[in-house]
C-alpha atoms as a printed R data frame, in Angstrom:
    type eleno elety resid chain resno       x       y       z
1   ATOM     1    CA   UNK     A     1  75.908  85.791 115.572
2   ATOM     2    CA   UNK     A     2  79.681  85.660 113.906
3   ATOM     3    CA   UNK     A     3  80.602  86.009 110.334
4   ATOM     4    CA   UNK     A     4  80.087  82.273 109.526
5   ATOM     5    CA   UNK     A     5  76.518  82.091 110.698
6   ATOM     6    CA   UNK     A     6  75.464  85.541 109.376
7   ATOM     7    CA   UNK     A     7  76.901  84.121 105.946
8   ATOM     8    CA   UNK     A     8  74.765  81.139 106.551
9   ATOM     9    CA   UNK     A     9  72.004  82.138 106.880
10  ATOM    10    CA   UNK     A    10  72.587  84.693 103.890
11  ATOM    11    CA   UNK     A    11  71.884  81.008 102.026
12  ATOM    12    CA   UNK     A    12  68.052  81.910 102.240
13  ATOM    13    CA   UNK     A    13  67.605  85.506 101.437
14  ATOM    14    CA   UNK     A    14  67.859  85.381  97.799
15  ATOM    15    CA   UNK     A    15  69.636  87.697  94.797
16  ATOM    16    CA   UNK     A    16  73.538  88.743  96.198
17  ATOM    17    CA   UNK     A    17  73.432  87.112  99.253
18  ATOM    18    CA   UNK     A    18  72.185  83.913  98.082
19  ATOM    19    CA   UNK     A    19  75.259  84.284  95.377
20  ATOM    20    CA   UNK     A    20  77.941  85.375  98.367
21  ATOM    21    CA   UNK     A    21  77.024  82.048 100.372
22  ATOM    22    CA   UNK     A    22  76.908  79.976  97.154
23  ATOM    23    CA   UNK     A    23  80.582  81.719  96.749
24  ATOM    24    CA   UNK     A    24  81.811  81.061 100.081
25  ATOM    25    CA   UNK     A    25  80.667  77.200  99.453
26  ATOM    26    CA   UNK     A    26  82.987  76.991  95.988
27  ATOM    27    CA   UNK     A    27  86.075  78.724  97.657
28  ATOM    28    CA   UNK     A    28  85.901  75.972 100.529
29  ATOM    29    CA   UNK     A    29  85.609  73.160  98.085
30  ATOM    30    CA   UNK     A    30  88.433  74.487  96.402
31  ATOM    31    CA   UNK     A    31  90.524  74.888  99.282
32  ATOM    32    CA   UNK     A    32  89.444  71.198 100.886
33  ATOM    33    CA   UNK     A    33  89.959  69.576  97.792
34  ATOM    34    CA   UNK     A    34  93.678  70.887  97.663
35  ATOM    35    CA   UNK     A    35  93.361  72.824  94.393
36  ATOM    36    CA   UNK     A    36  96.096  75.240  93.080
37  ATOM    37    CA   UNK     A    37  94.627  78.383  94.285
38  ATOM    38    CA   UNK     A    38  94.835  81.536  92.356
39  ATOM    39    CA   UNK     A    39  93.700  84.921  93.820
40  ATOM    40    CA   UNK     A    40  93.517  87.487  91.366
41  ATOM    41    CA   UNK     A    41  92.818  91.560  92.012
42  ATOM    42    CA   UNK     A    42  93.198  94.968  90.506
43  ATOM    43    CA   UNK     A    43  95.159  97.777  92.535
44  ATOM    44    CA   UNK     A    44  91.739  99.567  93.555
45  ATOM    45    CA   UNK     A    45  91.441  96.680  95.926
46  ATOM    46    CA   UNK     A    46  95.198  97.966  97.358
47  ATOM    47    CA   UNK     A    47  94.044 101.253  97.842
48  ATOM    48    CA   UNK     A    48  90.791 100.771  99.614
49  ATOM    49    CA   UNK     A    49  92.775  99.037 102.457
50  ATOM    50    CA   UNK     A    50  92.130  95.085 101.908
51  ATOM    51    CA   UNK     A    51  95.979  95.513 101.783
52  ATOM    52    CA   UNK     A    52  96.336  93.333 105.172
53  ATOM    53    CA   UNK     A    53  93.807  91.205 104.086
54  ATOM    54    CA   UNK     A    54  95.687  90.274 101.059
55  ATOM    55    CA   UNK     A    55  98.991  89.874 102.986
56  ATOM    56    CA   UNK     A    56  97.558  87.636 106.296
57  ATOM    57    CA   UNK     A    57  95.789  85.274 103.520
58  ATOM    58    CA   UNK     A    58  99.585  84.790 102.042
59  ATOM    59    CA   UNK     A    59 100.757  84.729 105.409
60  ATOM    60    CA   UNK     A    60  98.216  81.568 106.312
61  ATOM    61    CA   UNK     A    61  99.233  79.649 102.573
62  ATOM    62    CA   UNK     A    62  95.438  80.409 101.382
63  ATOM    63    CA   UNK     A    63  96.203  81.250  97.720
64  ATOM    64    CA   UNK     A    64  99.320  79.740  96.120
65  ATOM    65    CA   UNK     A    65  99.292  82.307  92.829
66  ATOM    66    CA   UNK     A    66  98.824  85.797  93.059
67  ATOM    67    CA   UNK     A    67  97.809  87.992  90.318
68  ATOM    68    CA   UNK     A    68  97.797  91.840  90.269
69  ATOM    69    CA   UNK     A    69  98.145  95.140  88.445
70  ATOM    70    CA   UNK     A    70 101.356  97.478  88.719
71  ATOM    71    CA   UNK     A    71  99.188 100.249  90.941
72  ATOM    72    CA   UNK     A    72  99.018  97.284  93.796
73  ATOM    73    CA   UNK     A    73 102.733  96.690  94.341
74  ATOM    74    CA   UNK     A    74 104.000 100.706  94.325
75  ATOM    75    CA   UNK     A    75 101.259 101.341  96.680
76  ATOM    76    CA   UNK     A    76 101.800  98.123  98.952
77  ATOM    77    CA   UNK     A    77 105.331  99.422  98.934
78  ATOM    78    CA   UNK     A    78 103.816 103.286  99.810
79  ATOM    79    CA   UNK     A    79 102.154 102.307 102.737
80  ATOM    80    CA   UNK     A    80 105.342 100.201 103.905
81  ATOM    81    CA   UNK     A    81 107.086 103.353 103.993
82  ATOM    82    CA   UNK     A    82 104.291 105.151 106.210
83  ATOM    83    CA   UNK     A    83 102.156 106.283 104.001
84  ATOM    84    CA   UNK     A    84  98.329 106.493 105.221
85  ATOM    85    CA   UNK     A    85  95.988 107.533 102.399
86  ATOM    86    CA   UNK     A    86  93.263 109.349 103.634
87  ATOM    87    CA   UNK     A    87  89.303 108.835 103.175
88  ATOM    88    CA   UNK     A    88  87.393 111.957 102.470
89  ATOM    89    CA   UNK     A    89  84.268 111.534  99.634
90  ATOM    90    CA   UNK     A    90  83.594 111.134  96.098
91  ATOM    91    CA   UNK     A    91  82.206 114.735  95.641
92  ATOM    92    CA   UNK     A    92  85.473 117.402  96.626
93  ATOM    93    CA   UNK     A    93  87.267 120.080  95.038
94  ATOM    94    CA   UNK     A    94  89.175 118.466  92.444
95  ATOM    95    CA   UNK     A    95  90.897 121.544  91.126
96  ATOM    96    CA   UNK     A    96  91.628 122.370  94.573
97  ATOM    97    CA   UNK     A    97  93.426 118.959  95.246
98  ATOM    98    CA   UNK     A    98  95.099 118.784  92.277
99  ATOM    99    CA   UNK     A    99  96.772 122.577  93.048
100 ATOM   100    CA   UNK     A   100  98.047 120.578  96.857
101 ATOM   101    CA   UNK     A   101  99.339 117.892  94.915
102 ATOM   102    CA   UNK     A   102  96.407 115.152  96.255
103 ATOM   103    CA   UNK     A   103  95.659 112.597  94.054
104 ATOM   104    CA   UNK     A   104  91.878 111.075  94.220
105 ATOM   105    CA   UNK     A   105  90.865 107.866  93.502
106 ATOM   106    CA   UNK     A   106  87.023 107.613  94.957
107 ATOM   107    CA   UNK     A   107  86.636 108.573  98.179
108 ATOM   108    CA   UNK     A   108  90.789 107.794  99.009
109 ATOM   109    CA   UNK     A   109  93.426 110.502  98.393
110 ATOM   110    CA   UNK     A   110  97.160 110.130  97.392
111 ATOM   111    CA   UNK     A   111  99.027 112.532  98.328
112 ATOM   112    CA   UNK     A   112 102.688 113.498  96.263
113 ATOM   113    CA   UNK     A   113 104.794 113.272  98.921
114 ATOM   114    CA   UNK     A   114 103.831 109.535  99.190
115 ATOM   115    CA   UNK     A   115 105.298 108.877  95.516
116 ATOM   116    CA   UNK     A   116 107.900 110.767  96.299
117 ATOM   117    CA   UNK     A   117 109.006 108.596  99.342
118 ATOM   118    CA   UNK     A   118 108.135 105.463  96.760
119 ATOM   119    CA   UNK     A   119 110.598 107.170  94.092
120 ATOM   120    CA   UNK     A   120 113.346 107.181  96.739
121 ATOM   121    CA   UNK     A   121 112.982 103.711  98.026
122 ATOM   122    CA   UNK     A   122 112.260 102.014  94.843
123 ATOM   123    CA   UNK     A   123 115.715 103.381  93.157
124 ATOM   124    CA   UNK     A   124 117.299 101.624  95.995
125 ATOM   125    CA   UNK     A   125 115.382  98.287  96.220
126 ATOM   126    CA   UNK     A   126 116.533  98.262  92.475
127 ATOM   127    CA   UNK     A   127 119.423  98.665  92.346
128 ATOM   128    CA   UNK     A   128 119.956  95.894  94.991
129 ATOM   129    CA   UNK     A   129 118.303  93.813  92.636
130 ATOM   130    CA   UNK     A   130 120.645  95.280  89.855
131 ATOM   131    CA   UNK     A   131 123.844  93.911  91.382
132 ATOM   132    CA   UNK     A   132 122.210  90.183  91.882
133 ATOM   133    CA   UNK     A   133 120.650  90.181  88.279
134 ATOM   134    CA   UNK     A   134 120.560  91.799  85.373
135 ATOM   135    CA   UNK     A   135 117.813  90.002  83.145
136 ATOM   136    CA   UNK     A   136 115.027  89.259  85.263
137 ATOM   137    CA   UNK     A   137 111.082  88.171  85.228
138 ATOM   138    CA   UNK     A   138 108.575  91.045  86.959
139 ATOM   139    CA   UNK     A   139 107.759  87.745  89.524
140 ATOM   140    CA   UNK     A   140 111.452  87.607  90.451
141 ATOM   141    CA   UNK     A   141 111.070  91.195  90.486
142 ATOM   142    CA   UNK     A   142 108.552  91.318  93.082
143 ATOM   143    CA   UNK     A   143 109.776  88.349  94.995
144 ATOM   144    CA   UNK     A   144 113.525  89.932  95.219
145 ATOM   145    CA   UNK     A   145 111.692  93.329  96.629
146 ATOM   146    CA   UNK     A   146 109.352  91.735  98.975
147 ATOM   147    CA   UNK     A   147 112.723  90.108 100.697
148 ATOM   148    CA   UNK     A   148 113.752  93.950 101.071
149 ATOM   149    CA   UNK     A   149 110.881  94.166 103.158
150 ATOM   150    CA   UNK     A   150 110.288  94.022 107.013
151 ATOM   151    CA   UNK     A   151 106.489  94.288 106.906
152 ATOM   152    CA   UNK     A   152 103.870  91.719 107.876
153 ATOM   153    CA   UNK     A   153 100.845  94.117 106.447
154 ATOM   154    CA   UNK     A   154 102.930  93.638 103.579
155 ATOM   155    CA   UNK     A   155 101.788  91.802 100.278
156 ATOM   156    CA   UNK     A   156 104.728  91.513  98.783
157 ATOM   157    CA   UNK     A   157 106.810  90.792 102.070
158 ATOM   158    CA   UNK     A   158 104.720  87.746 103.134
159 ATOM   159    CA   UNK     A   159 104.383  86.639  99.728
160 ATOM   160    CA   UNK     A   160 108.165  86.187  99.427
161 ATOM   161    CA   UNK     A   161 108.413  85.226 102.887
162 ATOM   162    CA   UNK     A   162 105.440  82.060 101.971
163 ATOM   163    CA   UNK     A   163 107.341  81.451  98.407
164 ATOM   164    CA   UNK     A   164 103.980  82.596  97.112
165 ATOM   165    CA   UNK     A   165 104.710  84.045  93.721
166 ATOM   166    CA   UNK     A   166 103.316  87.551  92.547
167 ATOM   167    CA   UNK     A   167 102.381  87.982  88.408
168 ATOM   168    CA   UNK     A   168 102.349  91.257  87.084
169 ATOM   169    CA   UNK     A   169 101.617  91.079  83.199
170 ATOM   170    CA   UNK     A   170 101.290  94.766  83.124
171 ATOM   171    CA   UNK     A   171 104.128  95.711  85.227
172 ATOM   172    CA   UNK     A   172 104.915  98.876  82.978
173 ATOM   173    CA   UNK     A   173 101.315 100.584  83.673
174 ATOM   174    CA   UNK     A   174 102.117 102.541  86.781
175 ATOM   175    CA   UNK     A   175 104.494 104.698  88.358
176 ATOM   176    CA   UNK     A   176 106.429 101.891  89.577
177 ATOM   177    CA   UNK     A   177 106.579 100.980  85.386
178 ATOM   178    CA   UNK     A   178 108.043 105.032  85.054
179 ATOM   179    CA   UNK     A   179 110.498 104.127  87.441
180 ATOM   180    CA   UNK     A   180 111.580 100.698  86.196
181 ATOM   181    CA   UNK     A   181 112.214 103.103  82.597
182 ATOM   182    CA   UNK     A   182 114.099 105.680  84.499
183 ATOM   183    CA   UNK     A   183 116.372 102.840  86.415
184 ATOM   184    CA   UNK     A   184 116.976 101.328  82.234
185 ATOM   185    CA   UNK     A   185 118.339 104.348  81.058
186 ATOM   186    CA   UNK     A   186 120.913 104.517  83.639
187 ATOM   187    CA   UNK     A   187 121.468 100.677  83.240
188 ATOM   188    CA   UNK     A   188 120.654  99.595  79.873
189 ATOM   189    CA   UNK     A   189 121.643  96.320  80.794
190 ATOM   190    CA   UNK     A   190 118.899  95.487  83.030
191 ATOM   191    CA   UNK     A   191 115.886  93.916  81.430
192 ATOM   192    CA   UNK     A   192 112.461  92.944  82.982
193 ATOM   193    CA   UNK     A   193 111.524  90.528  80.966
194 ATOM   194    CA   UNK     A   194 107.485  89.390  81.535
195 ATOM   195    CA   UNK     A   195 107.364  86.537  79.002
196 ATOM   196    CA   UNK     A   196 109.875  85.199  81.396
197 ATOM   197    CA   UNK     A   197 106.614  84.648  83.591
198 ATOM   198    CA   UNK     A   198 104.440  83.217  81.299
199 ATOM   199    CA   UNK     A   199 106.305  80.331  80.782
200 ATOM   200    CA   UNK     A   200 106.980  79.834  84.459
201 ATOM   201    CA   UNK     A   201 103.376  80.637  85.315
202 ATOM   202    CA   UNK     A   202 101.923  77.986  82.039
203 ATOM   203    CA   UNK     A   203 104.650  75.657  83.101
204 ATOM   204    CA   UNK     A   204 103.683  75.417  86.777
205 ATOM   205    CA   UNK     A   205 100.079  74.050  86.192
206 ATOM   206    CA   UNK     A   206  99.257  70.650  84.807
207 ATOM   207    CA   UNK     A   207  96.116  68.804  83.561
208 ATOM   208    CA   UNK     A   208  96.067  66.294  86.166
209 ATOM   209    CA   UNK     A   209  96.061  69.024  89.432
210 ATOM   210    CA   UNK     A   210  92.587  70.679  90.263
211 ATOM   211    CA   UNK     A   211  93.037  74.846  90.214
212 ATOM   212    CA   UNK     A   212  90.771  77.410  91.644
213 ATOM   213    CA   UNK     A   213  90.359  81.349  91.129
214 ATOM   214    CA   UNK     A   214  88.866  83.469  92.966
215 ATOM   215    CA   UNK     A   215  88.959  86.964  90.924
216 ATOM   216    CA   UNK     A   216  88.076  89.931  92.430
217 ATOM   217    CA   UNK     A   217  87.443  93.003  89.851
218 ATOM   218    CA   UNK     A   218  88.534  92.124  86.449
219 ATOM   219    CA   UNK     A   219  91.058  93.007  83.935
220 ATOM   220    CA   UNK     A   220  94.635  91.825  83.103
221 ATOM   221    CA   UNK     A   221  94.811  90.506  86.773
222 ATOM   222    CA   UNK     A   222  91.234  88.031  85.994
223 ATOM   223    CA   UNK     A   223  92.510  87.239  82.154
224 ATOM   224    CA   UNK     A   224  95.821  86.236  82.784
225 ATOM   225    CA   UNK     A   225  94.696  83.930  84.937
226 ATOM   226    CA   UNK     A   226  92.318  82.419  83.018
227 ATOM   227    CA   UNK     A   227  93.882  82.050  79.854
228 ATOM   228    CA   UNK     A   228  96.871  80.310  81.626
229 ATOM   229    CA   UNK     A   229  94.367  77.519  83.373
230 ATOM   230    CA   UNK     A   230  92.841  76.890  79.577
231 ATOM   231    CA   UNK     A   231  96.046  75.756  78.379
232 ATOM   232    CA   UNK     A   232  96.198  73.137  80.871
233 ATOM   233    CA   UNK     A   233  92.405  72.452  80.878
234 ATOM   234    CA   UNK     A   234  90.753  75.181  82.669
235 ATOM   235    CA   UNK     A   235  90.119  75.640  86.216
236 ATOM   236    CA   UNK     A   236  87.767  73.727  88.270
237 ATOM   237    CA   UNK     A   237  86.550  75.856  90.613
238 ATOM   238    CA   UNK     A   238  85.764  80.119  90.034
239 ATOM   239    CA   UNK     A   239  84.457  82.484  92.457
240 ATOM   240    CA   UNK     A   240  83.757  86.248  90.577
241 ATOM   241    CA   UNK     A   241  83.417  89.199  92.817
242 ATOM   242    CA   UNK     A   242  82.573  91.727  90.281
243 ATOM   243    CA   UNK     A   243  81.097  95.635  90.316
244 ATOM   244    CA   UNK     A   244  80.542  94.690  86.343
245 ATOM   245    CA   UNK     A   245  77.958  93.383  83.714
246 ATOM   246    CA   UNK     A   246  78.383  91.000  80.907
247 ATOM   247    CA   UNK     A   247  76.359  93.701  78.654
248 ATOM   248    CA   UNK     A   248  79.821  95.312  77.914
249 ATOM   249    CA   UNK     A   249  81.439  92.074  76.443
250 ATOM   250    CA   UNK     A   250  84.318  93.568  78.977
251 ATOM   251    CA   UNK     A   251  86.867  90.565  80.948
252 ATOM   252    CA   UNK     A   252  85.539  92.547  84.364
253 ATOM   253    CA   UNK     A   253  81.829  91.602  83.500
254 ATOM   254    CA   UNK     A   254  82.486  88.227  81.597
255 ATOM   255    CA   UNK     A   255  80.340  85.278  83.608
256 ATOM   256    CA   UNK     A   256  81.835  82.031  84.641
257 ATOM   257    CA   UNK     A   257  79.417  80.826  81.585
258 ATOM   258    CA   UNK     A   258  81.090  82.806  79.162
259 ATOM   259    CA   UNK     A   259  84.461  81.327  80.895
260 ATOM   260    CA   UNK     A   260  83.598  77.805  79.408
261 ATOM   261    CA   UNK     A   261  82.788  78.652  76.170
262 ATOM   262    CA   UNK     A   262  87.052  78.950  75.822
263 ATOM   263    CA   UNK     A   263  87.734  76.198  78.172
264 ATOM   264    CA   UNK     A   264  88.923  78.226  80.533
265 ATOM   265    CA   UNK     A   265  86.534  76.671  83.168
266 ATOM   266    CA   UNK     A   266  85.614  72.792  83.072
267 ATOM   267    CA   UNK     A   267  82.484  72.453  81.811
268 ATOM   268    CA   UNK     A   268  81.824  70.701  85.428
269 ATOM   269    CA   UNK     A   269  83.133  73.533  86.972
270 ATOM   270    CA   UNK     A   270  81.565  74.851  90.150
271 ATOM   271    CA   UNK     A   271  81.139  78.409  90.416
272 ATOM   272    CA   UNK     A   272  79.747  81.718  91.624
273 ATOM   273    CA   UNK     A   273  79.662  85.436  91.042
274 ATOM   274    CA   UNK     A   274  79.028  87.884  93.340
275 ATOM   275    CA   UNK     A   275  77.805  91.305  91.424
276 ATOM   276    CA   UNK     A   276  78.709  93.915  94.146
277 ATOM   277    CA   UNK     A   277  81.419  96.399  95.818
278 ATOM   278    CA   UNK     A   278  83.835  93.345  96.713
279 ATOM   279    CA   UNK     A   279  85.522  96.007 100.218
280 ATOM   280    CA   UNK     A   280  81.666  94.645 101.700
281 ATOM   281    CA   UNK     A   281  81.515  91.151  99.819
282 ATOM   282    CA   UNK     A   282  85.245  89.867  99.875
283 ATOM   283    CA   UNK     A   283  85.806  90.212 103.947
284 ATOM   284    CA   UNK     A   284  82.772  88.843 104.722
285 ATOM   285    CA   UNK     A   285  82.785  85.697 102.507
286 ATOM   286    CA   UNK     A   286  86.775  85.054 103.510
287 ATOM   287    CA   UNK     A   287  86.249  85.740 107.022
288 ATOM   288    CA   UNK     A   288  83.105  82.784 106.824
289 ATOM   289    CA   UNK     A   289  85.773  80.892 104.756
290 ATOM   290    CA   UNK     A   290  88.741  80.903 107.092
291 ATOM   291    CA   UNK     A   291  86.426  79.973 110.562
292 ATOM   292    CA   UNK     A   292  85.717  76.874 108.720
293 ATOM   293    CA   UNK     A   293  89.434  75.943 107.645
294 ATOM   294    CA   UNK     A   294  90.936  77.011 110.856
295 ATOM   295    CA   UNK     A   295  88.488  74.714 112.916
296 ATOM   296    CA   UNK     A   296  88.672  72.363 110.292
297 ATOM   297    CA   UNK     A   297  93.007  72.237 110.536
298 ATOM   298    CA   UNK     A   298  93.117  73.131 107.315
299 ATOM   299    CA   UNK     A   299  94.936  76.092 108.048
300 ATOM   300    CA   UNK     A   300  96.872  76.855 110.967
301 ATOM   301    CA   UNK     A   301  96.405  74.435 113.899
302 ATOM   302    CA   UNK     A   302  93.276  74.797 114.649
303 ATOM   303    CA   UNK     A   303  93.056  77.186 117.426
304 ATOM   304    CA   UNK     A   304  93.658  79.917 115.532
């Protein structure tokens, strides 16, 4: 059995896997119908490793927005430089890491000397940038960094290399933010300027082309998304891979339902929401979904 037919036959088993087929149905109807394809995710999807997932979708044209938090691009840019976080478990020492400088985030640990090797790259990458441009939107950002780049596991090097663009709406919540702060007050001149991207990212979409999301998590990534279809008539198509409830009122938990009450999906909208860890949920459904494009020619040639 491969991943399409196991996903298949997920179709009759009922709760989550009843709601990961239905999923994998809406992202190929988006993706056959030609839709503007936006794939949204929050940096805890970076860090588990769905890194090179991430970058070989950009690298076959499958999404043409991207949407992420500020954690994803320094540590896309980490593990260009080498770095290779480590999986232990979510019970350790935590006193005991913090004393050898490693950084926990569930079961994954950072160590120091990675943002160290980040702190030393990024400088240069920006100042680069610097001498091209001095006012410049966190897309154009990303985009002039990812050209920096000779990566192919690389998000934001296929990304630029595709002409795929990369919003960042909360560009100043990281390290890579502390940095951007630190390169300012050497160079008070240089400005990233993120309503810059809101007008290229409300200005790109129009009422008459269909748009798809597929959000995975929640957050800034999921809202600015959505409240930039609504203003030109919501999105047609939404697939929600989500660890959250709705009981919270929170943007992570909010239901494609609850999406259409603002218009940000159609009201004939097709969509589906996956309630589950999205490292099990997202590979499976995308692997299903790429078998069918590439022996469809959608993507590639077909022998892929």
């Amino acid at each position: 059995m491969n991943v399409n037919e196991l996903i298949e036959k997920f179709g009759s088993l009922g709760y989550q896997s009843t709601e990961l087929f239905e999923a994998h149905k809406v992202v190929l109807k988006m993706k056959r119908s030609g839709a503007k394809i936006f794939l949204t995710f929050t940096s805890n999807m970076v860090t588990s490793g769905l890194r090179g997932l991430f970058a070989q979708l950009c690298k076959f044209k499958f999404p043409d927005i991207l949407v992420t938090t500020s954690g994803s691009i320094e540590e896309d840019l980490m593990k260009s430089l080498g770095s290779d976080f480590e999986i232990i478990n979510f019970n350790p020492d935590d006193n005991s890491l913090h004393e050898k400088g490693e950084n926990r985030v569930g079961n994954l640990l950072i160590r120091n000397e990675d943002y160290m090797r980040f702190e030393d790259k990024i400088g240069e990458l920006l100042l680069n940038i610097y001498r091209k441009k001095k006012r410049i939107s966190s897309s154009e950002l990303l985009y002039e960094i990812g050209v920096q780049l000779d990566d192919e596991n690389s998000i934001l090097y296929q990304a630029a290399k595709n002409n795929i663009p990369i919003y960042c709406p909360g560009i100043a919540d990281s390290s890579l933010g502390f940095h951007l702060y630190q390169f300012q007050q050497k160079n008070p001149d240089f400005v990233v300027d993120t309503i810059l991207d809101m007008r290229r990212i409300t200005e790109d979409l129009s009422f008459d082309e269909k748009k798809g999301l597929i959000s995975l998590g929640g957050s800034i990534s999921k809202h600015y998304a959505v409240f930039a279809a609504l203003l030109s008539g919501g999105f047609d198509y939404a697939v929600y891979l989500t660890t959250s409830h709705p009981s919270s009122g929170s943007m992570s938990g909010a239901t494609t339902s609850e999406a259409k009450s603002w218009g940000k999906l159609k009201d004939d909208a097709e969509a589906a929401t996956v309630v589950g860890d999205v490292t099990i949920n997202f590979p499976l459904m995308i692997s299903a979904v790429l078998d069918n494009l590439f022996s469809e020619g959608i993507l590639g040639d077909g022998k892929s």
